[in-house]
C-alpha positions, 0 to 999 in steps of 0.5 A: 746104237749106230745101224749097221747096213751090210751084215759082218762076217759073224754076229754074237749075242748072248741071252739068258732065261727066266732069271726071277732076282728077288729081294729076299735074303734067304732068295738071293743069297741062294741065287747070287751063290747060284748065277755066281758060276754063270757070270764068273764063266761068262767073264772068261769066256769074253776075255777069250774072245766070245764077247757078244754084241749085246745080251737080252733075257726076254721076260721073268727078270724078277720073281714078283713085280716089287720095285726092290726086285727090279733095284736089285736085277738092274745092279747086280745085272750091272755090276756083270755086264758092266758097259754092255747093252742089255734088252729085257723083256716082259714075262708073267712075273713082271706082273706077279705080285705073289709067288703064288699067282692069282694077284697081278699088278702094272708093269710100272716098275718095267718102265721105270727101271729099265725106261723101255716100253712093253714092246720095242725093237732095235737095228744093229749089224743089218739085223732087226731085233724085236723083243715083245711082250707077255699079254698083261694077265689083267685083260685076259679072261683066264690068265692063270690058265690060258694066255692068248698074245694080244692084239697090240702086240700082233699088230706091232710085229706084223708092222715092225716086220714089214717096216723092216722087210729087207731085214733078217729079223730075230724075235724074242717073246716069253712064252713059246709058241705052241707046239716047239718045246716038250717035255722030257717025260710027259708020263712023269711030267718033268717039264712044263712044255708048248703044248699045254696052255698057260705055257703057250698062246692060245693064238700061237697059230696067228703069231706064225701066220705073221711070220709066214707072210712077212718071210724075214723072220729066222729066230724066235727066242723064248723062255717061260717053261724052264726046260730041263736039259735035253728036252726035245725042241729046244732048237726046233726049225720050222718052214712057214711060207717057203722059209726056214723059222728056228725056235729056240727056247732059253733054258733058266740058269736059276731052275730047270724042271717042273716041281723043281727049283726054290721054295720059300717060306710064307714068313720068307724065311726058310728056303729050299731048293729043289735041284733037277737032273740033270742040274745045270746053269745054263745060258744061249750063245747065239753066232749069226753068219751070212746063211746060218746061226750057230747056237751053242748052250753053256753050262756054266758050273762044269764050264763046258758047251752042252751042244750046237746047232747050225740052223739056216738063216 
């Protein structure tokens, strides 16, 4: 993809949250009825003139980590977006290999299907776009209750930052750091949030301080807890080394909420599914100007933006 050296008047992209295709009949016949809504709007939507530049969906692209889940994200992903580029990233269930957790496997099928590494970055507009990766739970101690991001991947941003760092740059990693996005309810706990582990980095303070040396990072782009509508801190902006850094977690337009969302049979079988309140299908727009972004959520099914917000750039 050509660089671009000056940045044009406005810049879109599109991404989506956790995703999790599976190649189940009960699953997917049940999603593709589900994300129909999405990609129909969608299509609208670019025909009006919102089309984006490029859209990205960092991490939980497939509920498990079977290569037929990676077939089947790729083609129907394909068959939506046509022509336009897409960046995937790494999320815990890129390594799964049950629903149930507890069992991890390779990230080989990532690889084969997408023919990306864990980690990479891309130039277009003027802009630095970098997509990391989830730590590979098999290194972890603990990965089915504390996540930490690893070395490789904190080296690999501090050093893409400062190659990069007369670039604004816009960052997408699965989990959010620690203490972005909470919950709803934390009595009745309706959301999976920041602040508990296994949903955040036990070393998200190591992540800021690379942002806060480096000082050209401006959106952190994160998925993973499934936030329901309105949770607080979806758009969140921090001040790390005198400049502005916005968090924005990525709803899931596939479930929102916790004890919410798809149940399958061990037989795979019989499926249901839990909705939450509200129930929406989500997606992020995001606008880049000279000295701010607009962020926009979609829901898809009542076809109408849920909110904006302007943060500085």
């Amino acid at each position: 993809m050509p660089q671009q050296d000056v940045h044009p008047a406005m810049f879109p992209f599109w991404v989506f949250g956790d995703l999790h295709y599976r190649a189940v009949v009960a699953w997917h016949k049940y999603h593709t009825l589900r994300l129909a809504s999405m990609f129909d709007d969608l299509q609208t939507l670019w025909r009006l003139g919102e089309r984006p530049m490029f859209c990205a969906s960092p991490g939980d692209l497939v509920e498990t980590c079977a290569r037929e889940n990676y077939d089947l994200a790729k083609t129907s992903l394909k068959s939506q977006l046509a022509d336009m580029p897409f960046y995937p990233g790494v999320g815990n269930h890129e390594y799964q290999t049950g629903s149930d957790g507890g069992a991890w496997g390779s990230p080989e099928s990532f690889h084969a299907v997408w023919q990306r590494p864990l980690r990479y970055s891309w130039e277009e507009g003027g802009y630095l776009f970098i997509m990391l990766d989830y730590p590979d739970p098999r290194t972890l101690p603990d990965a089915d209750h504390e996540i930490a991001i690893s070395l490789e991947t904190l080296s690999f941003l501090d050093a893409t930052l400062a190659e990069h760092k007369d670039q604004p740059a816009i960052i997408f990693l699965h989990c959010p750091l620690r203490n972005t996005v909470l919950d709803r309810d934390p009595v009745r706990h309706r959301d999976f949030s920041s602040q508990q582990s296994f949903f955040s980095p036990e070393n998200s303070d190591e992540v800021r301080a690379i942002l806060e040396q480096r000082g050209n990072a401006r959106l952190f782009i994160s998925g993973h807890t499934h936030s329901g509508w309105e949770a607080p801190n979806l758009v969140v902006t921090e001040e790390l080394g005198g400049h502005p850094v916005t968090f924005v977690n990525v709803m899931s337009p596939w479930y929102t909420g916790c004890n919410t969302g798809p149940h399958l049979s061990s037989d795979l079988r019989t499926f249901e599914y839990q909705p939450d309140t509200p129930d929406v299908v989500p997606s992020f727009s995001f606008r880049l100007y000279a000295d701010h972004a607009s962020i926009r959520v979609r829901e898809h099914t009542g076809q109408v933006w849920l909110k904006e917000w302007n943060v500085p750039l």
